[in-house]
C-alpha positions as CSV (number, residue, x, y, z in Angstrom):
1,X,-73.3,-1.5,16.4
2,X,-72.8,0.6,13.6
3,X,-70.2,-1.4,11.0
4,X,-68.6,1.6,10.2
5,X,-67.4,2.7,14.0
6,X,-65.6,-1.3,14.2
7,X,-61.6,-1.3,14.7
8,X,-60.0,-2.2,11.4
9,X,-57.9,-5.1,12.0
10,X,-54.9,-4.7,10.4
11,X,-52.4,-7.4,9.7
12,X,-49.6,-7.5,12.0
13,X,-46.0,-6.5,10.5
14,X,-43.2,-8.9,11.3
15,X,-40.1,-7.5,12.1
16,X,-36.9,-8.7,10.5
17,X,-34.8,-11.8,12.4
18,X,-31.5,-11.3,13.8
19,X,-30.3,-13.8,11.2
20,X,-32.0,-11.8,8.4
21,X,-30.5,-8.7,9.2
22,X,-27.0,-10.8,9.6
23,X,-27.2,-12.2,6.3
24,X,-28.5,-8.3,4.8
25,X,-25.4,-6.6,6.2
26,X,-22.9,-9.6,4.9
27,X,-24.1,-9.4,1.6
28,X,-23.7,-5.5,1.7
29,X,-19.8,-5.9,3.0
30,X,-19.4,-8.4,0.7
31,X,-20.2,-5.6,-2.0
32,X,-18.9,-2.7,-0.5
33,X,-15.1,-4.9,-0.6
34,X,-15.9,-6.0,-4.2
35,X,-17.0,-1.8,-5.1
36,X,-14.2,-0.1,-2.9
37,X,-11.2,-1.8,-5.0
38,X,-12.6,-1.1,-8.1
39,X,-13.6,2.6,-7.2
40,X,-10.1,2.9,-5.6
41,X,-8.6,1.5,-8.8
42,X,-10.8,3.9,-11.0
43,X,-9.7,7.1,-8.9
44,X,-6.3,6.0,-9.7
45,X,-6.3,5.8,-13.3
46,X,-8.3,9.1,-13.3
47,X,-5.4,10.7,-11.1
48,X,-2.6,9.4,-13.5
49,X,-4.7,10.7,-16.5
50,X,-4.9,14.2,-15.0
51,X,-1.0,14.3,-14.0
52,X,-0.5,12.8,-17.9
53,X,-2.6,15.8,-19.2
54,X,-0.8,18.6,-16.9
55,X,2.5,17.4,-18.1
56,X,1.1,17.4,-22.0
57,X,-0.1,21.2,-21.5
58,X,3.5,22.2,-19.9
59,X,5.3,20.5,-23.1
60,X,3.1,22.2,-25.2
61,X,3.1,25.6,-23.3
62,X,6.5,25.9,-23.3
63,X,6.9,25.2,-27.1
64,X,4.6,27.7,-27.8
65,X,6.9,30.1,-26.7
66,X,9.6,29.0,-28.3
67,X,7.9,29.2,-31.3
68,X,6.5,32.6,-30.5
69,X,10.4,33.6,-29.6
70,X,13.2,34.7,-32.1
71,X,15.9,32.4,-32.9
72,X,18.5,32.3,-29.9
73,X,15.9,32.9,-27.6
74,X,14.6,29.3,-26.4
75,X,12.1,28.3,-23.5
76,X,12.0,25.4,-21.3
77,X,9.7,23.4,-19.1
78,X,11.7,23.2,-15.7
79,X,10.9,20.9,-13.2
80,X,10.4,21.8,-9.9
81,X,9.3,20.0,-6.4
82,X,8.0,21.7,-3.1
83,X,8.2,19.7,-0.1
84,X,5.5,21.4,1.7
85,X,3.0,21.0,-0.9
86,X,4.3,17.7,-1.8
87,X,3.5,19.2,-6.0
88,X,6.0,19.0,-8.7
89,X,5.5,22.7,-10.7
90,X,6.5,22.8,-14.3
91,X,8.2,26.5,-14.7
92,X,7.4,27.6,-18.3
93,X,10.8,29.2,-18.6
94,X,12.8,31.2,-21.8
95,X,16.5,32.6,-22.5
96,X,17.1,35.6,-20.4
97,X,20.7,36.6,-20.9
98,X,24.0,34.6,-20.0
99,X,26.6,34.8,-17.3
100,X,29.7,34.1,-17.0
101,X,30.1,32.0,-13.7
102,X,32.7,30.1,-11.3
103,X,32.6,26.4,-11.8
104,X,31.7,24.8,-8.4
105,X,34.5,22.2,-9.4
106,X,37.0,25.3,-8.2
107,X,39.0,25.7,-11.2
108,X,39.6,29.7,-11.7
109,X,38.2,29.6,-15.7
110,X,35.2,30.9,-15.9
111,X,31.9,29.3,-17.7
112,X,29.9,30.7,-19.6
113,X,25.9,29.6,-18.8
114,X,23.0,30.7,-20.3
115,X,20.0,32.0,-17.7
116,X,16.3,31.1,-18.3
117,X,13.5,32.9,-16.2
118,X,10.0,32.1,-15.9
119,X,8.6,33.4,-18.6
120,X,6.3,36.4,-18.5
121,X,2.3,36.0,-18.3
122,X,2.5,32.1,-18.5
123,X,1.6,30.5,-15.6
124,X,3.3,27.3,-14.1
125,X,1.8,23.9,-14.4
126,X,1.1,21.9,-11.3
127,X,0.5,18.3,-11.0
128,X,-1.7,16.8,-8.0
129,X,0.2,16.0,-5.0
130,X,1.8,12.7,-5.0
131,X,2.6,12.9,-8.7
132,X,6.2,12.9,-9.5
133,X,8.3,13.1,-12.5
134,X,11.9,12.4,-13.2
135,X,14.3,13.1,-15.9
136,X,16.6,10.5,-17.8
137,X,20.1,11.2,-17.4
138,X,22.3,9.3,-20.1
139,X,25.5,7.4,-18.8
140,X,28.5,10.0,-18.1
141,X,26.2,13.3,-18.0
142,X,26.1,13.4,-14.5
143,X,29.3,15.5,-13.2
144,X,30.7,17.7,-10.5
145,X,28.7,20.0,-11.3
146,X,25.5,18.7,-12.1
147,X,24.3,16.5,-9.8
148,X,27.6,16.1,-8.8
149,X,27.3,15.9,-4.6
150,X,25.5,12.9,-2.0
151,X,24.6,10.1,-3.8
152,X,25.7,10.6,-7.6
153,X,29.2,11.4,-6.8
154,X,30.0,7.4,-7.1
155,X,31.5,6.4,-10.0
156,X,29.6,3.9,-11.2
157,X,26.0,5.8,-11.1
158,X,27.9,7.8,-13.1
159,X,29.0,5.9,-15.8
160,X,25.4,4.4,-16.1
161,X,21.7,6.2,-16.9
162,X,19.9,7.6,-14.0
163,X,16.4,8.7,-13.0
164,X,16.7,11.7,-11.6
165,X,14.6,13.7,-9.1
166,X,13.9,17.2,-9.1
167,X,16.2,18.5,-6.3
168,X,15.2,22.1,-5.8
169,X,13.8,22.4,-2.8
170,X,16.1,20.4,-0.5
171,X,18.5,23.8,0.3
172,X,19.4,26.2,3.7
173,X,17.3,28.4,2.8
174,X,18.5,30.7,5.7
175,X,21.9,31.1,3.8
176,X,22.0,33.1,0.5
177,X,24.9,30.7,-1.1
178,X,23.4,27.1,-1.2
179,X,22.4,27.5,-4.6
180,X,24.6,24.4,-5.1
181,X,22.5,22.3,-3.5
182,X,19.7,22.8,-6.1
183,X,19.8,21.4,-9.5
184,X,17.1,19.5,-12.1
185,X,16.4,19.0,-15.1
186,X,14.8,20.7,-18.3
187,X,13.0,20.1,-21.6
188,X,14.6,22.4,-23.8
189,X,12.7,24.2,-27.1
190,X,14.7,26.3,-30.0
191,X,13.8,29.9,-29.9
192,X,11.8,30.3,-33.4
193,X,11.0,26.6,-34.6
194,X,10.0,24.7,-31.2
195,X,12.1,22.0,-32.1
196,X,13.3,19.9,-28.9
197,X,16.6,20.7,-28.5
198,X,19.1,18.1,-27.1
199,X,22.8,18.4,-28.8
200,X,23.8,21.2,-26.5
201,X,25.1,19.1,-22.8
202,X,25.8,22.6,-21.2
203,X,24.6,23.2,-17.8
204,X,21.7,26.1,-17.7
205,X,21.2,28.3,-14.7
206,X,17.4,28.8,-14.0
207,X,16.1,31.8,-11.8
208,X,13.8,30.4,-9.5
209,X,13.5,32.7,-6.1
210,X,13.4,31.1,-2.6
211,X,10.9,32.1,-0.8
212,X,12.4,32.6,2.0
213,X,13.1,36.4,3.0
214,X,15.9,35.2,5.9
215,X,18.8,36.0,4.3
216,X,18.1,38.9,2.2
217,X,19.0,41.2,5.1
218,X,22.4,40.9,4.3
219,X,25.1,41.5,2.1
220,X,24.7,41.9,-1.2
221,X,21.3,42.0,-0.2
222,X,19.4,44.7,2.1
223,X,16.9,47.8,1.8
224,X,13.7,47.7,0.2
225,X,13.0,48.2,-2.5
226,X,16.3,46.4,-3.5
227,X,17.9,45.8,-7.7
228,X,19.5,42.9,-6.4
229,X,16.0,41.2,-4.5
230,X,14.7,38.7,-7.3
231,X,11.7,38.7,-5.1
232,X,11.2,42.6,-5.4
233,X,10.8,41.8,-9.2
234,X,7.4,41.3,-10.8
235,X,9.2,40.3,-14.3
236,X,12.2,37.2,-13.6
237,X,13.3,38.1,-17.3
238,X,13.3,41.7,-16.6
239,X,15.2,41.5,-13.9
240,X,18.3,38.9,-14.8
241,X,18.7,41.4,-18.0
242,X,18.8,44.1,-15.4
243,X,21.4,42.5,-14.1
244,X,23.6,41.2,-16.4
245,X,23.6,44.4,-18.1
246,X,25.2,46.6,-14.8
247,X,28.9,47.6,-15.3
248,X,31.3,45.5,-13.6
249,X,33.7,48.4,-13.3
250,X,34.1,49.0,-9.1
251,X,35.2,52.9,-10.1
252,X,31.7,53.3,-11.9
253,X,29.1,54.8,-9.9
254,X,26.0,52.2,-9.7
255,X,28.2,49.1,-11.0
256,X,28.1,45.9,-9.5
257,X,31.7,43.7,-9.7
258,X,31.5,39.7,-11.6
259,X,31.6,38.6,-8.5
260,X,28.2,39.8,-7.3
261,X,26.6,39.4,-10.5
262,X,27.9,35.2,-9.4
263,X,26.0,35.6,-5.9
264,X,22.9,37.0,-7.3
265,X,23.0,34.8,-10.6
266,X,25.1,32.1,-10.0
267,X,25.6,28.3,-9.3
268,X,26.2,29.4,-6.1
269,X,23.4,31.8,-5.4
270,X,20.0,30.1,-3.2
271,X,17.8,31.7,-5.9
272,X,19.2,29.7,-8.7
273,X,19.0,26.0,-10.2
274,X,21.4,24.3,-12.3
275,X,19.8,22.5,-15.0
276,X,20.6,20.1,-17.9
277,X,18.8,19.6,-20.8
278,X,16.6,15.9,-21.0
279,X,14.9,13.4,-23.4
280,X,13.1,11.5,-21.7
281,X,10.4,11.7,-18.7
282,X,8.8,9.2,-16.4
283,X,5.9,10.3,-14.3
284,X,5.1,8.4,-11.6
285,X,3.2,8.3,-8.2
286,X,6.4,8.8,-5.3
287,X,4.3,6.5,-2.8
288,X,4.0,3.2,-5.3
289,X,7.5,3.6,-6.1
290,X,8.4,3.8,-2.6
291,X,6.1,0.8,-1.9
292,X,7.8,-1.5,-5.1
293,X,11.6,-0.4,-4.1
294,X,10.8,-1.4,0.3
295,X,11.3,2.1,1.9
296,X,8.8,4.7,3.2
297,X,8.5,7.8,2.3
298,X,10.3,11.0,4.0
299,X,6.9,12.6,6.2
300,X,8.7,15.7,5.8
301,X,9.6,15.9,2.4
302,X,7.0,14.0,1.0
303,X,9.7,12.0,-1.2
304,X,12.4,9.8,-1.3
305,X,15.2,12.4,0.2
306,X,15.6,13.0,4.1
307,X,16.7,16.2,5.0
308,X,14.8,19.5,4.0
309,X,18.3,21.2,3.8
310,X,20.7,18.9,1.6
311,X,19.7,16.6,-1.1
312,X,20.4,13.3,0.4
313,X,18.4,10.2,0.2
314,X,16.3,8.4,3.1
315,X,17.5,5.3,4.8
316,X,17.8,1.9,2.6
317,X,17.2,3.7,-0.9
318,X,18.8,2.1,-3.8
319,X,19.4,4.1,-6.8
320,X,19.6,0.8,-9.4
321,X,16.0,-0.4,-7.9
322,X,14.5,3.2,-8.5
323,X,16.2,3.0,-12.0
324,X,15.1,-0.9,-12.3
325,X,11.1,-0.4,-11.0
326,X,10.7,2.9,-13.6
327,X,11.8,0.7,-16.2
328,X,9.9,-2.3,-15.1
329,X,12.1,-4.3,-14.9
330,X,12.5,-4.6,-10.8
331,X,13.0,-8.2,-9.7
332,X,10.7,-9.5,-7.0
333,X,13.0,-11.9,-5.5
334,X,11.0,-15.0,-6.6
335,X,12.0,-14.9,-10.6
336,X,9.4,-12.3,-11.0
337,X,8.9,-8.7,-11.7
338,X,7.4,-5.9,-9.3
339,X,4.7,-4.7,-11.7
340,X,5.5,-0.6,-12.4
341,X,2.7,1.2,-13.9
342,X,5.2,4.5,-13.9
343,X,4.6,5.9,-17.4
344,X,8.2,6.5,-19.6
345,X,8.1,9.3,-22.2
346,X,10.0,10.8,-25.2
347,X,9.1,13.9,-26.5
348,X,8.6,14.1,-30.4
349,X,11.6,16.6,-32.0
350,X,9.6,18.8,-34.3
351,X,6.5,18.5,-32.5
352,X,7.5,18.6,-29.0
353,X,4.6,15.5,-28.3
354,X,4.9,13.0,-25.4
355,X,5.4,9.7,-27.0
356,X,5.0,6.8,-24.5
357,X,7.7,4.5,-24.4
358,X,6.5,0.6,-23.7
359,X,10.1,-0.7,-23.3
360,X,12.6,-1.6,-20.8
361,X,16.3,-0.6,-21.1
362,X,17.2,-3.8,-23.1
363,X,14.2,-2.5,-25.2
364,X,12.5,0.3,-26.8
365,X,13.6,4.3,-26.1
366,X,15.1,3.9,-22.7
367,X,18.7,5.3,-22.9
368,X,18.7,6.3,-26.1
């Protein structure tokens, strides 16, 4: 027979054991649960980076056009939350005009408030959902006005410093007066020098539309296109001057009373907020701080508040443990801490730079 047309014996493969392919997919959990922390931990401090960097390109945004402004005509960076995105939005506001408004404490003087719009061609800055940031409010600035309803109307939150939360998107948005129910905070630049303005404590109205389109069907809303619709208004700025600038004289054809010029402009208007100047910033992810202070968070809202219509906290929330974890200082029960890794801020006068602050409230920069 010839040699060549002989079978080739070929060695015979063994397959692998049941106990080798055991011991093959423990090793591989056993490195998948040492890889997914650390990956998961990685992600993290790469999603804190990117909400650190939106926040530095809103400061900086909105000094710019201070700086690019005359004097007596600042900008702002407003903070803003949408509780159907779950996103806080940074409005890159600046000085349109100023009002003269109805207190919502019901006295019958008149205030004077400045209004800010979103300034034109500069777009908002958006940080990933889940990111948060909150404002510091020094003891004795929060009033009847400001903050002033649900959970800040005790006296002693009052009388100490607060975190505060932007609440502008907690409202009726089916009634065209719940502008009272919106207010947060700002980050206030001189008009001309960029320098961060904090002496003035004055409450600033901030034009910032609902989108809803239910209750502009009605009085002193209606028609299309309408002078009184902020939403048929390509220019915010453009349109408060418009405005302000009507006669208030009822015998003058065209001229709009100080009353409406209050429901289109005013505290009480749905498309306004009521802010306060700020200092300091803390920027923080809403689901660890909900996690270090025992509570869930709202499915609806995204957030620590409850109700999609009125600013008012979930179940079991504690104000002082909000305040306490931000500042970590938040006592675990045991003698310990509940580690924070929420990052606190101050913001650099002349420059307008975020300057971390690695204190507590007994230490560095908080409060001050």
């Amino acid at each position: 027979m010839n040699a060549s047309l002989r079978p080739i014996l070929r060695p015979i493969r063994r397959a692998f054991s049941l106990v080798e392919l055991l011991v093959v997919i423990s090793i591989f959990v056993l490195l998948l649960a040492l890889a997914v922390p650390a990956f998961s931990s990685m992600l993290y401090s790469s999603e804190q980076a990117l909400a650190e960097s939106s926040l530095r390109v809103a400061m900086n945004t909105a000094r710019n056009v201070a700086v690019a402004s005359p004097r007596g005509q600042d900008s702002a960076a407003v903070f803003l939350y949408d509780s159907v995105s779950k996103k806080t939005t940074i409005l890159i506001c600046t000085k349109a005009g100023v009002l003269s408004d109805a207190p919502a404490s019901g006295s019958n003087s008149p205030v004077d408030r400045e209004v800010f719009a979103a300034a034109p061609g500069v777009e908002p800055v958006q940080l990933s959902a889940g990111w948060t940031v909150r404002g510091y409010a020094p003891a004795n600035t929060i009033d009847d006005e400001w903050y002033g309803d649900g959970t800040y109307q005790n006296a002693t939150l009052r009388q100490q410093g607060n975190w505060l939360f932007p609440e502008t998107n907690f409202y009726d948005d089916t009634q065209r007066n719940d502008g009272q129910s919106r207010q947060t905070f700002m980050v206030r630049f001189e008009g001309g020098t960029g320098v961060v303005k904090l002496s003035d404590p004055r409450e600033v109205l901030v034009l910032a539309p609902s989108e809803s389109i239910v209750f502009r069907n009605g009085w002193p809303l209606g028609g299309y296109p309408d002078p009184l619709n902020a939403l048929d208004e390509a220019d915010p700025v453009r349109f408060v001057k418009r405005v302000l600038a009507w006669p208030t004289y009822a015998t003058v054809t065209g001229s709009i009373n100080v009353n409406l010029k209050r429901q289109i402009l005013g505290d009480v208007a749905t498309d306004t907020i009521l802010t306060k100047p700020i200092g300091q910033l803390a920027l923080c992810r809403e689901s660890r701080l909900a996690q270090a202070i025992g509570v869930r968070l709202d499915a609806a809202t995204g957030s620590l508040y409850q109700n999609l219509t009125d600013p008012v906290f979930a179940p079991n929330v504690n104000v002082d443990r909000i305040n306490a974890w931000i500042e970590d200082r938040l006592d675990d029960g045991s003698g310990g801490k509940v580690e924070s890794d929420c990052r606190i801020f101050t913001l650099q006068r002349y420059l307008g730079w975020l300057q971390e602050v690695t204190g507590t409230s007994g230490g560095l920069g908080v409060g001050s």
